[in-house]
Structures are given as structure tokens and as C-alpha cells.
N, C-alpha and C positions, 0 to 999 in steps of 0.2 A: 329420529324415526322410531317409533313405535312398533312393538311385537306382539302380538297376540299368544299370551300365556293359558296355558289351563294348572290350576293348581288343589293339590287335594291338602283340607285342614283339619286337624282334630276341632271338632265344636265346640270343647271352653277354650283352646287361642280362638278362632271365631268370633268366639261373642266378647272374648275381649278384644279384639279390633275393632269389633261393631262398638262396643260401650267406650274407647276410647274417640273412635270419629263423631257419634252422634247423632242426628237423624238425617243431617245433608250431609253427611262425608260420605267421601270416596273410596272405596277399599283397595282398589288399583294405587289411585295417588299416594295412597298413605303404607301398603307394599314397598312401591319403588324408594320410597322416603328411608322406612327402616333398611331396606337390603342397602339404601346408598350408604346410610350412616356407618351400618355396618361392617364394609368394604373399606371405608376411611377411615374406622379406628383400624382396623385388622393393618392398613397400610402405615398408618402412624404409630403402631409395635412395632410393624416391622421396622420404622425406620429408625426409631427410637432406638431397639434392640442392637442395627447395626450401630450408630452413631455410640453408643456405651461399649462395645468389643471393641472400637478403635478406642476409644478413651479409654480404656483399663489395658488394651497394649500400650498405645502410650506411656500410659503411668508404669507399665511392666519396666518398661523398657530406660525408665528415667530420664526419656527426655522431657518430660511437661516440667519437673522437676528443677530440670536445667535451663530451661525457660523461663520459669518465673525466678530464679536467681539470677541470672542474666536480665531481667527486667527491673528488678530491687536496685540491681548494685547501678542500673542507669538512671537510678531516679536519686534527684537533691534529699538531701538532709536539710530542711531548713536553720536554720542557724537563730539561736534566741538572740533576744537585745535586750538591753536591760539598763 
């Protein structure tokens, strides 16, 4: 569902939305487009942001550490032949 906005613009962003859409583009559609795109990076630092403060607690904390040695010491040594 659709909302009817009213929105006030400085005139050079304006006319650059007008010179990016063209002479059949839409200024609503291509609004909604940027504020989505917007919204989804702004969501993907955030997520980004959290998921790096567990990863550097993590590593504070040296368990990733103990992790991946505990993954080395499971894995074969291949053995040469000769």
C-alpha cells in the first residue's frame, strides 16, 4: 500500500533527479528506490558492525584461536612416498 507524501527539495537535487530519470521517469519511483537502497545499506553496517564486535570479542577472548588449533591438530599430514 501506497502513501501519499508531500516533500520539499532544494532545486539543484531536483534537477538532479530529473537529469538522472529522464523525460519518462518517475520521481516517486525513483524516491522510493533511493530511500530503499538507503535503508539497506544503513541495515547492512549495522549488521556488518555487530557481526565484527563479536568477531574481535571472540578473538579477545582466544577462543577463535583455540579453534582453529583444535581444527589443524584434526586434520592429516599427508605422508610423502617416494
Amino acid at each position: 500500500m501506497k502513501s501519499k507524501a508531500s516533500i520539499t527539495l532544494s532545486a539543484d537535487l531536483l534537477a538532479q533527479v530529473d537529469q538522472s530519470l529522464g523525460a519518462d521517469g518517475n520521481r516517486s519511483e525513483f524516491i522510493e528506490y533511493v530511500l530503499r537502497d538507503h535503508f539497506a545499506r544503513e541495515h547492512r553496517a549495522m549488521v556488518n558492525a555487530r557481526e565484527l564486535a563479536r568477531i574481535n570479542e571472540a578473538a579477545g577472548s582466544g577462543s577463535l584461536n583455540a579453534d582453529a588449533a583444535a581444527a589443524l591438530s584434526d586434520q592429516e599430514v599427508p605422508h610423502e612416498t617416494g
